[in-house]
N, C-alpha and C positions, 0 to 999 in steps of 0.2 A: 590214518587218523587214530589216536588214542585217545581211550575216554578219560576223560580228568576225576581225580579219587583224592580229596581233601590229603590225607596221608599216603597216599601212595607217593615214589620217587617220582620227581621229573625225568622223562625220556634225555637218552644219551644226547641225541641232541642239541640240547637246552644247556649245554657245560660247558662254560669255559675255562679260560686259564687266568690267574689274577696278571693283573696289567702290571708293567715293568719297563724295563730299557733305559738308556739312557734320555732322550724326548721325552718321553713321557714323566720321568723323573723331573726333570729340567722344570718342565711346565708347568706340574704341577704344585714344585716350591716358588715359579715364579709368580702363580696365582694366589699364593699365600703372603706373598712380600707384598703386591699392589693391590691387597685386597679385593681381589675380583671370586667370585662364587659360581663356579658352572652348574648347569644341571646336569653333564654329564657325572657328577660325582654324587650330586643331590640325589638325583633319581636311581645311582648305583646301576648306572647303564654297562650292561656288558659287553658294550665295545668302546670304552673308556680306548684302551691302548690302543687299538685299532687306530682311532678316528687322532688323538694325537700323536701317536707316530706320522701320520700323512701329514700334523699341524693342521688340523680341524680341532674346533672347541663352541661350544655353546653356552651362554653369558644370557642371566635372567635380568629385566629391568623392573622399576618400580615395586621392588619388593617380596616377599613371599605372601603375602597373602592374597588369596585368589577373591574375587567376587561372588565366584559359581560354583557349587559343589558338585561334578562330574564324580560318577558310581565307580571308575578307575581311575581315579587320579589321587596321588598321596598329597597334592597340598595344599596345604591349609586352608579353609574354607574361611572368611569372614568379612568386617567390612573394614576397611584401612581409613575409612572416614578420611577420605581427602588427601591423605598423608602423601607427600613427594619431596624427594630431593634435587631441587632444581639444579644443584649441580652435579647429577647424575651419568646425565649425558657427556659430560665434558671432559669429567673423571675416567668413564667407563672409555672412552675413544684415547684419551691420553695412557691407559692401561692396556689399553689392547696395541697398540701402536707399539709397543714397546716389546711385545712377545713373539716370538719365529714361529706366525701361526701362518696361513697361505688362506685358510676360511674360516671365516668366523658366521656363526648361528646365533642373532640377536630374537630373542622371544622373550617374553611377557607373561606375569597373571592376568587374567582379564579383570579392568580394572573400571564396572559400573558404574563408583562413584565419582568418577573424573567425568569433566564435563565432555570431553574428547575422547574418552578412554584411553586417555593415554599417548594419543597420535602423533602428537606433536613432540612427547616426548621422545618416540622413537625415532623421528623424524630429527630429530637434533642429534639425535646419538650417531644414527645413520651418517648425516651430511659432514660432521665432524670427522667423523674416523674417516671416510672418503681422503678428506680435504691429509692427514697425516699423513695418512698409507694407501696410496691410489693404487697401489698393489696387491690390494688385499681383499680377497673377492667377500663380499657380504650378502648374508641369506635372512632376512627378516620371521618368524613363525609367528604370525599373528593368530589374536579372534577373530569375533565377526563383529565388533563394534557397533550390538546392535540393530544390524542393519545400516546402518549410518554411512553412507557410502561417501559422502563427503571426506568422512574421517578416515575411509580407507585412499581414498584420492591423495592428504597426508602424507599417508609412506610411501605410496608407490611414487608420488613425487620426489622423496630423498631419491630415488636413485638407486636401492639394493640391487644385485645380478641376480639375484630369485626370491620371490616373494610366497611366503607359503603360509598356506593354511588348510589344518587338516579337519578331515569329514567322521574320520573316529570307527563310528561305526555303519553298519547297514541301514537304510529307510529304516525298518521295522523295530529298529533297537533302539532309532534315537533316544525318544519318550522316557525308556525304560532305565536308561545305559547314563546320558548326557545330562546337564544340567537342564530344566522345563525351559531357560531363556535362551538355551539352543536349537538350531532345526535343520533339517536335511537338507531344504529349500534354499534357507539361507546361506548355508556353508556356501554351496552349490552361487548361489548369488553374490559373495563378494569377491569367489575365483572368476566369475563370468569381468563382475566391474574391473578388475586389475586389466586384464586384455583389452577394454574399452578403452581404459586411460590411455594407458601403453601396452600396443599390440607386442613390440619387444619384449615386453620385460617375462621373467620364466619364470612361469607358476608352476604349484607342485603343492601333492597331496599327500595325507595317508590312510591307510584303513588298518586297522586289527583286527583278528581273528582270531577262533575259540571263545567267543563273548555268547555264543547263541548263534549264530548265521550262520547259513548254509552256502554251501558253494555256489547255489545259482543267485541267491542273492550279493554275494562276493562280484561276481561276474556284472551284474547290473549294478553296482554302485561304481564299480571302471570303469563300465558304459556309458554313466551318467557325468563322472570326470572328465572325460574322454571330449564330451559333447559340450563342456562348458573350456574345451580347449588347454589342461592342464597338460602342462608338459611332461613331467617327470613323475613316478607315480611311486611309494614306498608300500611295503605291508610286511606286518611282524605280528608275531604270538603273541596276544594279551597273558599278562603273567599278574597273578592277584596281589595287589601289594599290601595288601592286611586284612584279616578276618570282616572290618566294617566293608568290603569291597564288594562289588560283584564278584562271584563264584568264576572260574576257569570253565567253559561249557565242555571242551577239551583241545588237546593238542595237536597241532595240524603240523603231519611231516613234510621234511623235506621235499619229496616228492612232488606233494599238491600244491607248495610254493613255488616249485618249478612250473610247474601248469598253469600258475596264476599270473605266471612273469612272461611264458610262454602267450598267453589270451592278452595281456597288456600291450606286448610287443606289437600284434597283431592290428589291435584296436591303433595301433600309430603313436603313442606313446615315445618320445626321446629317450626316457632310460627308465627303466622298473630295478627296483631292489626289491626284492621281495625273497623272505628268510624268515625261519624260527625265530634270530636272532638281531632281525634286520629294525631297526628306530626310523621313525621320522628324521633324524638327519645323521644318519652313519652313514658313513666317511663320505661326509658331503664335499668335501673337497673333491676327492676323485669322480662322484656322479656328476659335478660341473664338468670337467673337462674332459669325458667318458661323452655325454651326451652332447654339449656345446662347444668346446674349443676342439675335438677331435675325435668327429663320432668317426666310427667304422675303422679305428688304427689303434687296435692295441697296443701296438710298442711305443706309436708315438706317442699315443696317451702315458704310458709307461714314461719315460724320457721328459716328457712334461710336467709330469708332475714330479719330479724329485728337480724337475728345472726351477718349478714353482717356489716348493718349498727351501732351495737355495737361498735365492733370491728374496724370501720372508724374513731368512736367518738373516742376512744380511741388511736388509731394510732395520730391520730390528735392533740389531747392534748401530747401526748409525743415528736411529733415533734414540737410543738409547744415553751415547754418546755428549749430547748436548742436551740431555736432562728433561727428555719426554719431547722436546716439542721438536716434528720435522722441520727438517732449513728450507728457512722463505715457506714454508707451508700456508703461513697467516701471515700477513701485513701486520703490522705493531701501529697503533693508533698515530696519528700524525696529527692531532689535537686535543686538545683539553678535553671539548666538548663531544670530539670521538671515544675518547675513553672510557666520559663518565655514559653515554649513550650503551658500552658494553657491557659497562659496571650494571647498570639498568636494566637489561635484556634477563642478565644470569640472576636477577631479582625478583622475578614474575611474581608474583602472591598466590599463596596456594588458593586463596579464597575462589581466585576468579577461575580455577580448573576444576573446580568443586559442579556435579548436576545440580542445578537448582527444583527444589520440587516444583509439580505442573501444578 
């Protein structure tokens, strides 16, 4: 462990290389042409190339602007007053359909002022790009909606292959660390509800470190994941992203990540990444089919996943081909009254996603 020093250097560590190659190039002129915005580029995530070289990418909905002001989070904190683009969803799956990605990571601001928080939005984003690219495995990163478990029942109903939502930091930080309309309890309570709905579906968490917590409080927030059934479990180095931030408490080596990955493993966890370097979804591609399609076979893991990413490139160019939309993916209306019925749908009024005060 290193103690963190405002001006001191970051630990060798904590360096990477600027991201490159031909994919990664590719991708990220293609996410400039279809107007799509990752957070992998937002947040200046240092496994940018990593995560698209495999064709992993993560795609923000309903906006930049957050509800909740979290002590580590760079964005933007305010109130979007209702504001959505209902044709959002439609957009974003018709763009992502189009790109030689093999996993996509659909996450969110947390979004208060919606009467749903959004649910339904990501639930249309979700069933959509299904219905394009049945190929293309999808990770949702939600809140906690609240508590509103209804509204989590929502997404887990699209159908995602992993449904995730992270716990951030230790009990003892919540308060300190997270926005006050978050809670330990809660997090903990809508990874519990996704297994109720659907015992299938793979949940997954994260925690950061260096924020203040201690190693044994480290250990009992796994525990606590562990007990509400989460499958897959991430942990990475809180890195300060602006002077208004929380402070760096310090730098956790390599080593105590291995230890940490080591204790997860143990507790029955499916895959743990855990790294200096390691995000709530790098290179989620490969932890899908590392824990799920081919636990205990490196090679075949290996071999699968460049099987995958084939296979994307190629979905990709075909849908491409014919101008965003997959063949026979959707039915084309077969009446008047069908039509104007879709016309209608993609029309919803922002009034009525709007929370009404109590």
């Amino acid at each position: 462990m290193t103690t963190a020093s405002r001006f001191a250097p970051k630990p060798s560590w904590l360096k990477v290389r600027a991201p490159g190659g031909e994919s990664y190039t590719t991708l990220k002129d293609t996410f400039r042409k279809l107007d799509l915005h990752t957070v992998c580029e937002e947040a200046r995530c240092p496994n940018v190339g990593e995560c698209w070289g495999q064709g992993t990418a993560t795609v923000m909905l309903l906006g930049d602007t957050c509800t909740r002001g979290c002590r580590f989070c760079a964005v933007t904190t305010g109130n979007p007053r209702g504001a959505v683009d209902s044709r959002e969803p439609e957009h974003v799956a018709r763009a992502l359909s189009r790109m030689a990605l093999q996993y996509v990571v659909i996450t969110m601001v947390d979004r208060d002022d919606l009467l749903d928080g959004g649910a339904s939005h990501v639930a249309k984003t979700v069933a959509r790009l299904k219905e394009l690219r049945p190929d293309m495995l999808v990770e949702t990163l939600l809140g906690d909606f609240q508590g509103h478990m209804s509204y989590v029942d929502t997404t887990v109903d699209s159908k995602p292959d992993v449904w995730a939502h992270n716990i951030e930091v230790v009990r003892r930080l919540q308060r300190t660390i997270r926005d006050v309309r978050c809670s330990y309890e809660r997090s903990l309570g809508v990874l519990v509800r996704v297994k109720e709905r659907d015992p299938s579906r793979i949940t997954k968490s994260s925690i950061m470190v260096g924020i203040g917590e201690t190693d044994e409080e480290v250990t009992e927030t796994m525990r606590d994941l562990r007990d509400a059934k989460v499958d897959i479990l991430t942990l990475g180095q809180y890195l300060r992203p602006s002077p208004k931030h929380a402070e760096v408490d310090r730098y956790v080596d390599p080593e105590t990540f291995d230890r940490y990955a080591q204790q997860a493993r143990e507790m029955g966890f499916a895959y743990v990444a855990s790294g200096p370097l390691v995000r709530s979804s790098y290179k989620a591609a490969e932890v899908f089919v590392r824990s799920v399609l081919r636990p205990g076979d490196p090679a075949a893991a290996d071999a699968l996943i460049k099987e995958r990413l084939a296979e994307a490139q190629r979905a990709a160019a075909r849908i491409d081909s014919v101008g965003g939309e997959a063949p026979a993916a959707r039915p084309g209306p077969r009446t008047t009254s069908e039509l104007a019925a879709r016309a209608t749908a993609s029309l919803l009024p922002v009034q009525s996603l709007l929370r009404r005060p109590s």
